[in-house]
N, CA and C atoms as an extended XYZ file, in Angstrom:
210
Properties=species:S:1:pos:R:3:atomname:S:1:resname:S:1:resid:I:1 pbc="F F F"
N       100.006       19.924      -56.108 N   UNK     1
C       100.441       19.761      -54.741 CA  UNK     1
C       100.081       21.018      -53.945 C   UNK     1
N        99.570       20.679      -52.792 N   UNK     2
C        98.854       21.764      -51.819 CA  UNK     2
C       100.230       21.765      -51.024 C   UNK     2
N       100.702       23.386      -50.817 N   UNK     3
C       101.618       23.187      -50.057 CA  UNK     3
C       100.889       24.741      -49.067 C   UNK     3
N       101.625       24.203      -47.573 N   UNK     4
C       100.737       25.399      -46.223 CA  UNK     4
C       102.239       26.232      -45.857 C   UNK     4
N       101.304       27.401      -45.781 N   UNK     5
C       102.005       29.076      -45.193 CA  UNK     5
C       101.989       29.148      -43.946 C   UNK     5
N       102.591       30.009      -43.419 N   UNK     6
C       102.886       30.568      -42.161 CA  UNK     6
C       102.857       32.235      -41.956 C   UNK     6
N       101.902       32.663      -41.401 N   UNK     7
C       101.656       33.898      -41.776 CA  UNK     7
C       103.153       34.719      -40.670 C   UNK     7
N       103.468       35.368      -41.221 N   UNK     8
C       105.093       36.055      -40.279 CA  UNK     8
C       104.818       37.779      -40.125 C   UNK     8
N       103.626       38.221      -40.631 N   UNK     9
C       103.366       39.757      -40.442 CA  UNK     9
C       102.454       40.213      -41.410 C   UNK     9
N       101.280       40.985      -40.486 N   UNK    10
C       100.621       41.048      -41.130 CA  UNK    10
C        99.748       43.211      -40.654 C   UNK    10
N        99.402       43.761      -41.776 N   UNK    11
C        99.236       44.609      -41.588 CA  UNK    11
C        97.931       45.563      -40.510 C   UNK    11
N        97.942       47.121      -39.949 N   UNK    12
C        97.063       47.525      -38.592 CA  UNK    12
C        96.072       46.701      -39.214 C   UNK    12
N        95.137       47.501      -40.182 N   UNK    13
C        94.258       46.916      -40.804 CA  UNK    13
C        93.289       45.677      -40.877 C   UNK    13
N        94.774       44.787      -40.998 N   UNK    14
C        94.621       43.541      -40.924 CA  UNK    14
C        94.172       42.718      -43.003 C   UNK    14
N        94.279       43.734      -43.455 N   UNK    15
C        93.386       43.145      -44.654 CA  UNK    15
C        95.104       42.589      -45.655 C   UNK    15
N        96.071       43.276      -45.505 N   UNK    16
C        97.433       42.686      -46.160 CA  UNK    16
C        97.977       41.634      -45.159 C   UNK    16
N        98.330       40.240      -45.363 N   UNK    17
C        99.150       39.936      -44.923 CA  UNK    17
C       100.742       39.130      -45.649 C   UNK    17
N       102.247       39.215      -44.768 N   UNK    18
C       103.199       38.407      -45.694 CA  UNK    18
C       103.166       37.153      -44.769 C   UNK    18
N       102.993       36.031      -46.034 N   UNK    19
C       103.053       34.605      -45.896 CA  UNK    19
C       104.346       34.227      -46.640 C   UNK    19
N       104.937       33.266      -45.758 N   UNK    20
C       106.368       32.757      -45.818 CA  UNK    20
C       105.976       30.674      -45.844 C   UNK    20
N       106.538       29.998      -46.857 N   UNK    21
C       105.981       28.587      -46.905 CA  UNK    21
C       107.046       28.124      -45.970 C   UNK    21
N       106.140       27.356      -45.880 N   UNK    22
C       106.211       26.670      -44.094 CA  UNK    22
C       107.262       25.598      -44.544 C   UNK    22
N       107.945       24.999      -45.538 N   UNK    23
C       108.632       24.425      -45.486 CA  UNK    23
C       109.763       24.939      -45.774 C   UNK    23
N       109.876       26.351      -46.287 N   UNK    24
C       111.435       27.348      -46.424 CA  UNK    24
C       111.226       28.246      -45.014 C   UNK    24
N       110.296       28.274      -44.369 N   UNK    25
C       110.150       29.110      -43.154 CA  UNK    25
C       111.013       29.444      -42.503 C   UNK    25
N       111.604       27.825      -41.714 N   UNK    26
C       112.631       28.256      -40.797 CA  UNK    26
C       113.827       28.613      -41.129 C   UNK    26
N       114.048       28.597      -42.506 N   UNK    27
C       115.993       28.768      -43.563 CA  UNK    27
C       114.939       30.737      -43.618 C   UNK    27
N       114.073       30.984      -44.378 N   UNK    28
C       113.875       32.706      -44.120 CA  UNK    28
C       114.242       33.358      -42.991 C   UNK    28
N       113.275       32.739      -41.655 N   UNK    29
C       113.203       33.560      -40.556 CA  UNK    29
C       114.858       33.324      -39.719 C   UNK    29
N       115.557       32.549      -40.375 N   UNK    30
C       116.762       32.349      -39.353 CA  UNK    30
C       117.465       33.498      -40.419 C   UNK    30
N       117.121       33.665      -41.403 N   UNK    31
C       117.685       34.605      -42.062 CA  UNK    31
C       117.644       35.923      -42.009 C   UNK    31
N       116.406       36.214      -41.995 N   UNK    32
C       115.888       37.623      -41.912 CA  UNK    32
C       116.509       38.066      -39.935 C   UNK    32
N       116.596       37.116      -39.104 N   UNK    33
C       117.192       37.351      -38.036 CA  UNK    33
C       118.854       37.466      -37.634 C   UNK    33
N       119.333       36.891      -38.598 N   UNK    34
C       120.901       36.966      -39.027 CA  UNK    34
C       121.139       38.137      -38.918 C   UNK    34
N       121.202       39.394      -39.376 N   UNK    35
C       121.699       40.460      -39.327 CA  UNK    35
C       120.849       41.707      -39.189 C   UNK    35
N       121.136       42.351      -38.488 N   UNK    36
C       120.742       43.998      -38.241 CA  UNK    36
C       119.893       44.314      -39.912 C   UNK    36
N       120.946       44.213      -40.604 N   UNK    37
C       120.311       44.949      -41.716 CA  UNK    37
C       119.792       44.380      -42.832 C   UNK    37
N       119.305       42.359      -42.838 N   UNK    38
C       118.100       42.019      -43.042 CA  UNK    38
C       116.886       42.912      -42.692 C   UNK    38
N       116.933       42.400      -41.204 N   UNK    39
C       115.712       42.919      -40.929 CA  UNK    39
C       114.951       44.528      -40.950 C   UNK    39
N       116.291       45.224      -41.077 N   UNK    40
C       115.514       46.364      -41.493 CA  UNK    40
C       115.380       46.169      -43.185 C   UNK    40
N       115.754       45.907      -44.185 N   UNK    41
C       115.618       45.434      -45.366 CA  UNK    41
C       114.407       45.178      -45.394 C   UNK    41
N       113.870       44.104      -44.516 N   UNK    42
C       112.784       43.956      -44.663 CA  UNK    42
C       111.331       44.655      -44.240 C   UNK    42
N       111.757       44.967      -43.232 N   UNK    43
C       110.673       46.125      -42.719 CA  UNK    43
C       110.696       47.158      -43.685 C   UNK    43
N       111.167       47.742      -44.485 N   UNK    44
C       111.339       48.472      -45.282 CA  UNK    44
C       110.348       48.193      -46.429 C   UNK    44
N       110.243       46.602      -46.667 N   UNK    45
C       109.558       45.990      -47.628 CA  UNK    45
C       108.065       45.890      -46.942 C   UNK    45
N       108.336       45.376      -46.097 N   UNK    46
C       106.888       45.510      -45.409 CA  UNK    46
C       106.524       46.580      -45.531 C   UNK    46
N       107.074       48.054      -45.191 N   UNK    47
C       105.883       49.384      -45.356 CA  UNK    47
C       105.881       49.774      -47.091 C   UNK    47
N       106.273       48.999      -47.847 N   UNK    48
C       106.091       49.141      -48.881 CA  UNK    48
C       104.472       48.556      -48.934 C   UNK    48
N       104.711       47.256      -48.958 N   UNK    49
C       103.476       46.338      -49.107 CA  UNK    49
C       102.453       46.685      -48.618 C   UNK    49
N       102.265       47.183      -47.306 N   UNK    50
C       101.019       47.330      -46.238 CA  UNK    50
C       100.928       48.571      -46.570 C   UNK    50
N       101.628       49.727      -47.355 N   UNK    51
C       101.629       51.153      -47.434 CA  UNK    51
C       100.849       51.140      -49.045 C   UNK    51
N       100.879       50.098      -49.751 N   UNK    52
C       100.501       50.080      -50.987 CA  UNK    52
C       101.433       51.161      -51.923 C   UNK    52
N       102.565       51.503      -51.980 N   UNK    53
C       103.403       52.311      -52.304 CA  UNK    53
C       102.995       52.212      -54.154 C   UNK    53
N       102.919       53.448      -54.864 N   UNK    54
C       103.405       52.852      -56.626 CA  UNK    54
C       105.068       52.881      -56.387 C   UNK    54
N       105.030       52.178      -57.168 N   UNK    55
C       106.338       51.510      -57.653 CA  UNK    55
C       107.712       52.829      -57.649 C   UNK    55
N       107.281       53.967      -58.777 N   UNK    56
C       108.149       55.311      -58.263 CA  UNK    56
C       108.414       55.379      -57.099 C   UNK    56
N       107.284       55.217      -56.053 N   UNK    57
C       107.938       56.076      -55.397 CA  UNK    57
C       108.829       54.956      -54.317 C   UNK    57
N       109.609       54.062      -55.051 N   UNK    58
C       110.110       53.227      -53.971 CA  UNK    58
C       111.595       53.301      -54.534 C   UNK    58
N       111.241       52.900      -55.856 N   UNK    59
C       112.548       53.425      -56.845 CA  UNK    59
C       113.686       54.381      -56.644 C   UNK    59
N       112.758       55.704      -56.433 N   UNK    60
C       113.616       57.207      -56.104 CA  UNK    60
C       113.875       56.574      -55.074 C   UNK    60
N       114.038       56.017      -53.518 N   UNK    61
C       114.301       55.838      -52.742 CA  UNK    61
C       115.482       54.709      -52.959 C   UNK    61
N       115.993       54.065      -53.802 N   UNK    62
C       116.533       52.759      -54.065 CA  UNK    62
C       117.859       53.915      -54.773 C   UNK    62
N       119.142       53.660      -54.692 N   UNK    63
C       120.454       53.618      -55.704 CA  UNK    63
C       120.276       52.580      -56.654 C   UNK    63
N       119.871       52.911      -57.899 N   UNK    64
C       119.850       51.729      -58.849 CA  UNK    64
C       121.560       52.162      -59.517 C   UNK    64
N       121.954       51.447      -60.393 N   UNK    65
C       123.116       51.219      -61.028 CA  UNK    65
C       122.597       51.759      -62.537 C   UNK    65
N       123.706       52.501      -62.612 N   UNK    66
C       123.001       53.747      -63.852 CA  UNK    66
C       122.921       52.670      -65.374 C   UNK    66
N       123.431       51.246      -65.155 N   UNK    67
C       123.618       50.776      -66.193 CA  UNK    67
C       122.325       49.676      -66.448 C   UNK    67
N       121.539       49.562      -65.278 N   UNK    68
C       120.069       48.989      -65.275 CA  UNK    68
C       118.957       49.765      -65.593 C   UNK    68
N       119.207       51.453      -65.390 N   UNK    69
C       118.305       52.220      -65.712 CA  UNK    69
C       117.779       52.191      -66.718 C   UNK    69
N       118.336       51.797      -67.912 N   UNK    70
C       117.852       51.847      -69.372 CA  UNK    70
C       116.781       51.014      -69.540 C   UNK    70
């Protein structure tokens, strides 16, 4: 089954983009607009993605729970 995207942001560049499926689209974007701190959540994720970040260095930035660290 072919199922179609909706592109919702995409990087200066232009060469990254985030695609959201067009049939959970409107339950995401009413989501990610719900609260203040979705959307920075997500922008956050976005300069991950479009920044090409390694993985460290997103981690140190994250409070993990000392009991997942292992």
């Amino acid at each position: 089954m072919v199922r179609k995207a909706i592109k919702i942001s995409e990087s200066e560049c232009g060469t990254i983009a985030i695609y959201v499926d067009m049939i959970n689209a409107e339950d995401i974007l009413a989501f990610l607009k719900k609260d203040k701190r979705y959307r920075k959540k997500f922008s956050f994720i976005e300069e991950i993605i479009f920044g090409r970040y390694k993985m460290p260095d997103v981690y140190d930035k994250e409070e993990i729970n000392q009991w997942c660290e292992e």
